[in-house]
N, C-alpha and C positions, 0 to 999 in steps of 0.2 A: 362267306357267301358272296359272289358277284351280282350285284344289286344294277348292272348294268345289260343288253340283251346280247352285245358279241364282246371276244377280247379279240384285241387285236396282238400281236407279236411280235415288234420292229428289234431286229437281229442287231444292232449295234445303237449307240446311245442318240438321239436328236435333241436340238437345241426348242424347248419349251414353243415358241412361236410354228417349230414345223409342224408340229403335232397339235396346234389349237383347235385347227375345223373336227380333231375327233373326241374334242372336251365336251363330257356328258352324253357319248354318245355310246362308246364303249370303254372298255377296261384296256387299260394299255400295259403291256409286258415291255420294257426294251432293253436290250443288251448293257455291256459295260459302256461307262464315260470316259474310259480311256483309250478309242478309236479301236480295240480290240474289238472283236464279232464273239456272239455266243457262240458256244462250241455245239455242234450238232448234238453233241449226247443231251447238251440241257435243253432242245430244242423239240428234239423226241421226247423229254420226261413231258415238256408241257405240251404236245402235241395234241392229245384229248381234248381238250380244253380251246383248241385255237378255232377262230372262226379266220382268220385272215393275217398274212403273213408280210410284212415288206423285207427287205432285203436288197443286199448290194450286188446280188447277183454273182455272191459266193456260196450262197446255200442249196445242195443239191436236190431237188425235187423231185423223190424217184418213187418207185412204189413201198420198199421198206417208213420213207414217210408219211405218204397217201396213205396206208392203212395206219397207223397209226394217230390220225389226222381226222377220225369220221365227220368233225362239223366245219371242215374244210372250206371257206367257201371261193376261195380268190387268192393268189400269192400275187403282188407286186416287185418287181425289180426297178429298184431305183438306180437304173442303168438303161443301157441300150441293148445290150445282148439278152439271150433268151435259151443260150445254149444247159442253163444247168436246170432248167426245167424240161421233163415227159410231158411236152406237150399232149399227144396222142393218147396217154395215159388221163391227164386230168382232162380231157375233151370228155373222154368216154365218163368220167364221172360228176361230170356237171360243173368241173372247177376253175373258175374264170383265171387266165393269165393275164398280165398287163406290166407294159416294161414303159420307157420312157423316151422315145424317140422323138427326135427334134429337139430339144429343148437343150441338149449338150454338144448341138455341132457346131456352135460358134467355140463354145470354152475348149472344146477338145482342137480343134483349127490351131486357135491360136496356142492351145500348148505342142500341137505339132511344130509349129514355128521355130517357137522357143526351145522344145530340142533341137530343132536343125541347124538354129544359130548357137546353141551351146555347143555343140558336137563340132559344127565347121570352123568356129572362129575362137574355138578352145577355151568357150569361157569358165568352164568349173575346173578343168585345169588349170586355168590360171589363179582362178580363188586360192587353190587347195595351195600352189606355191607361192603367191604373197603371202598367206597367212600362218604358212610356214617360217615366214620372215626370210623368205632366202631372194627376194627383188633387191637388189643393189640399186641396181639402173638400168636405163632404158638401151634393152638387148636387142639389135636390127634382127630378122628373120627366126627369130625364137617363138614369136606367137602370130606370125602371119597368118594364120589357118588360109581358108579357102575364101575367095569372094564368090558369092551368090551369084549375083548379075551374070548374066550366061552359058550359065550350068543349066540341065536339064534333070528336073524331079519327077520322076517316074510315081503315081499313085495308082494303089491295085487297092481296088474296090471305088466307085466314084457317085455312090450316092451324096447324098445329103453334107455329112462330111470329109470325103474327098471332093468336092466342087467346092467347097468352104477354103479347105487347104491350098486349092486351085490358083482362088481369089490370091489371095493372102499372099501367095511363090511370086503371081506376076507381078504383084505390085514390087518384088525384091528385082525383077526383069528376070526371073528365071522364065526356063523354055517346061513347058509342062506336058506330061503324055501324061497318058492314064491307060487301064483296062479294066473292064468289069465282066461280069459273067455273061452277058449275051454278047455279040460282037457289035462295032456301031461304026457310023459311015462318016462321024467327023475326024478332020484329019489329025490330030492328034489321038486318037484311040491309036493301042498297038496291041497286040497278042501277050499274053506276059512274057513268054522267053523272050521276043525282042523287047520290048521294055527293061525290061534285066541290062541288056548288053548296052542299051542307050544310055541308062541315067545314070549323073552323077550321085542322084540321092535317090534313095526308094525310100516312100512311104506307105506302111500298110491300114487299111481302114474298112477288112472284111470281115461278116461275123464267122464263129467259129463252125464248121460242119462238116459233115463225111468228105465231100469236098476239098474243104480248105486246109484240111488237117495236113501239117506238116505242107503245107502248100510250096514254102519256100525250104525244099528238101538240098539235101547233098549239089546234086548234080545242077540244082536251080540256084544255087550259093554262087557256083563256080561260074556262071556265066558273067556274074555282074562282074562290074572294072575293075579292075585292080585298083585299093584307094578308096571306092566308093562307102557312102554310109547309108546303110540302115536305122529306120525309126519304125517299130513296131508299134503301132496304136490300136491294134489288136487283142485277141486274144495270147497268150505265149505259145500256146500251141500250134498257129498259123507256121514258127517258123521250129526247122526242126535244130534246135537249139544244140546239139552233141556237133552235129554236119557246121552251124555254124561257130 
């Protein structure tokens, strides 16, 4: 018998300290300790039973869960997206959503970076062949990758973390454009097909929607440079992955 008044549900394992402020408050369910997620079927068995859900914002929230779910009161995503919940659906039944916005647009920034200087200046390539053992010696024009400094990084979507990213490009001295969904009168905004044709880097930072889906299609592939790199910090379906 649960001797506690809600459980709560957390989809994957946390470290004791994240979970303190709900000691003694409710019963806590949480996934494996091995970075695995529970599987929806065992999430549905205890679905009756859940008053409140967190989640990486891999777990689908649609109606087959919502009924199944009567003392529902709140799902959390510890994330920023909000694409795998029916919003519209848990409105009409009183069920609070709540993601986590802000709080990830410095770490996500700076991991943008860090792929762009892995990708241009070929640093995981180069791991993978030192530790191959196949470095002899030092080979002129083998790992030259790209210099930053006055290249242009094209950023589609320029909230929170695309202006983060922003920061972070000029201080490499790149030249930065952006686009976001209304149009805007500073001179770096462009339209995204020209953004495409401009940058030498695109990075993406939009959430996932009817919209965006497949955003960076076929025919939107083909415009950027020949050469150029893509960093998706998106959702995967932003680009449409077969085209690219």
């Amino acid at each position: 018998m649960n001797s506690h008044q809600y459980t709560v549900l957390i989809t994957n394992g946390w470290p004791p300290e994240a979970i303190k402020p709900l000691s003694g408050l409710a019963e806590i369910i949480q996934g494996p300790d091995d970075g695995d997620l529970m599987p929806r079927s065992k999430v549905l068995e205890l679905a009756p039973e859940i008053d409140a859900v967190i989640n990486q914002a891999e777990l689908r929230v649609d109606r087959e869960l919502l009924d199944a779910a009567p003392k529902l009161k709140i799902v959390c995503n510890a994330a920023l997206g909000t694409d795998n919940l029916n919003l519209d659906l848990m409105a009409e039944r009183g069920i609070w959503a709540a993601n986590a916005p802000g709080v990830l647009s410095a770490p996500t920034a700076d991991c943008t970076l860090g792929l762009i200087l892995a990708l241009v200046r070929r640093i995981a390539e180069a791991d993978r062949y030192v530790r191959a053992s196949r470095w002899k010696r030092f080979q002129p024009g083998l790992w030259d990758g790209m210099l930053l400094e006055g290249k242009t990084l094209g950023i589609v979507g320029y909230g929170k973390i695309g202006q983060a990213v922003a920061l972070r490009a000029r201080a490499f001295g790149m030249k930065v454009v952006f686009t976001r969904q209304s149009a805007d009168t500073d001179p770096d905004y462009r339209e995204l097909d020209t953004l495409l044709e401009e940058s030498d880097i695109v990075t993406l930072h939009t959430p996932l929607t009817n919209d965006t889906y497949h955003l960076l299609s076929a025919a939107r592939l083909a415009q950027m440079k020949r050469g150029a790199f893509l960093v998706n910090m998106s959702r995967g379906k932003v680009v449409d992955e077969e085209a690219l």
